[in-house]
matplotlib code that plots the C-alpha trace (Angstrom):
import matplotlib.pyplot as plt

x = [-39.1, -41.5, -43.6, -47.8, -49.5, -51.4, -54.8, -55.6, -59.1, -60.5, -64.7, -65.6, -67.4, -71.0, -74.0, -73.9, -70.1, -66.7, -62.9, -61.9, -58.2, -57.8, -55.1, -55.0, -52.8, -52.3, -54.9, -54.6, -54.6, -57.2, -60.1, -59.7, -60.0, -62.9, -63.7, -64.6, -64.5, -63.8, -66.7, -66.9, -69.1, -69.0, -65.5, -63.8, -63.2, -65.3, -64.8, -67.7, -68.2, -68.5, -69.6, -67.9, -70.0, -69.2, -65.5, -63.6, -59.9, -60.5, -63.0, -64.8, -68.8, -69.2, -72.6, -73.4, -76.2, -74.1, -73.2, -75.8, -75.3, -72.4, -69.4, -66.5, -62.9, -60.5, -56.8, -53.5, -53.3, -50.7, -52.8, -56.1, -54.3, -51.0, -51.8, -55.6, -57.4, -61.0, -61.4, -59.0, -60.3, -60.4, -61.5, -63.8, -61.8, -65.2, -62.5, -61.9, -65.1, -66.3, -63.9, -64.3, -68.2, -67.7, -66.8, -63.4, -62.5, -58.6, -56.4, -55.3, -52.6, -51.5]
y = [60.0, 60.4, 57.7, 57.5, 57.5, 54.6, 53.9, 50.8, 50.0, 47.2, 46.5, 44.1, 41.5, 41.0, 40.6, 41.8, 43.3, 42.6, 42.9, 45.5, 46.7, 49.2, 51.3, 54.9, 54.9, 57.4, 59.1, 57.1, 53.8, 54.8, 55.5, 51.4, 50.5, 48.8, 48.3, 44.1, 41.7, 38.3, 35.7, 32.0, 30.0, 26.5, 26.4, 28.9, 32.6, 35.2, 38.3, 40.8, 44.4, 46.8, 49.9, 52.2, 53.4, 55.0, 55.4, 56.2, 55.8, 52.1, 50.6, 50.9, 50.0, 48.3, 47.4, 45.6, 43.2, 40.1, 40.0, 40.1, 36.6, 35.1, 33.8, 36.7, 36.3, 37.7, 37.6, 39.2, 42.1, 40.5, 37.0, 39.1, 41.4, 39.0, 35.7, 35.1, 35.0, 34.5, 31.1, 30.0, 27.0, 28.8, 26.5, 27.9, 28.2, 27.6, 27.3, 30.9, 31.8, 31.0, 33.2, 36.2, 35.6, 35.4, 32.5, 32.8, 31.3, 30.5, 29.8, 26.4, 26.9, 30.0]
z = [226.8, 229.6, 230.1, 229.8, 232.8, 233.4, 235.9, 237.4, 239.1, 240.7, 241.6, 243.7, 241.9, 242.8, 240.4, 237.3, 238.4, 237.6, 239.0, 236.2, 234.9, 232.1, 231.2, 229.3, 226.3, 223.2, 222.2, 219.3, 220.8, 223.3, 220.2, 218.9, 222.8, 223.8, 228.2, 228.6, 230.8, 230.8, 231.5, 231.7, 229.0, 228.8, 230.8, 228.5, 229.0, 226.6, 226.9, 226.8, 226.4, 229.0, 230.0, 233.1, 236.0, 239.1, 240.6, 243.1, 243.5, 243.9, 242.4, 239.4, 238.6, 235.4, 233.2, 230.4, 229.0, 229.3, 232.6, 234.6, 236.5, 235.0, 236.5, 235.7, 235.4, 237.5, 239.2, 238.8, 236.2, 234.4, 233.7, 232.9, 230.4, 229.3, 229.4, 228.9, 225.3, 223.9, 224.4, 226.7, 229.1, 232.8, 235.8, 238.9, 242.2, 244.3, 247.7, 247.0, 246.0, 249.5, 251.1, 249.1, 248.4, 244.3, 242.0, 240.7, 237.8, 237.0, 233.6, 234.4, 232.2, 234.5]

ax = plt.figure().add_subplot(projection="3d")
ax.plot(x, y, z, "-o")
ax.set_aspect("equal")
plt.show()
């Protein structure tokens, strides 16, 4: 059974943009889909929708009302899509923020 082909893209955060991942699916699957990211509130992770911009074959642009100068979520593919939820507590690497020029925020559980 041949296998779906997935896309991965990554932006690089600045305001009112985030470090993105989405994969295509069935067509099915792909119509109950929504595009979000992940933002900190109050110390947790809330995830908020988004819209797609311009691409290229690495990064995406992404929009949306909520995200215009928040702190947004991001790391490994496999703790952004696996292991984080609505609502779990994150904590802000600021040591990485300073060398990348963003604020990170991490799962602590992770």
């Amino acid at each position: 059974m041949p296998k779906e082909p997935k896309e991965e893209a990554q932006v690089q955060p600045k305001e009112g943009e985030a470090k993105f991942v989405a994969g295509n699916t069935k067509k099915k699957e792909e119509d109950k889909l929504e595009e979000v990211v992940f933002v900190v509130k109050d110390g947790k992770a809330e995830t908020v929708r988004v819209k797609r911009g311009l691409s290229d074959d690495a990064y995406v642009e992404v929009t949306g009302e909520k995200i215009e100068g928040v702190e947004v979520v991001s790391g490994p593919f496999k703790a952004i899509n696996r292991d984080l939820e609505n609502g779990s507590k994150v904590k802000v690497d600021n040591k990485r923020a300073q060398q990348t020029g963003a604020s990170v925020a991490q799962n602590p559980n992770s």
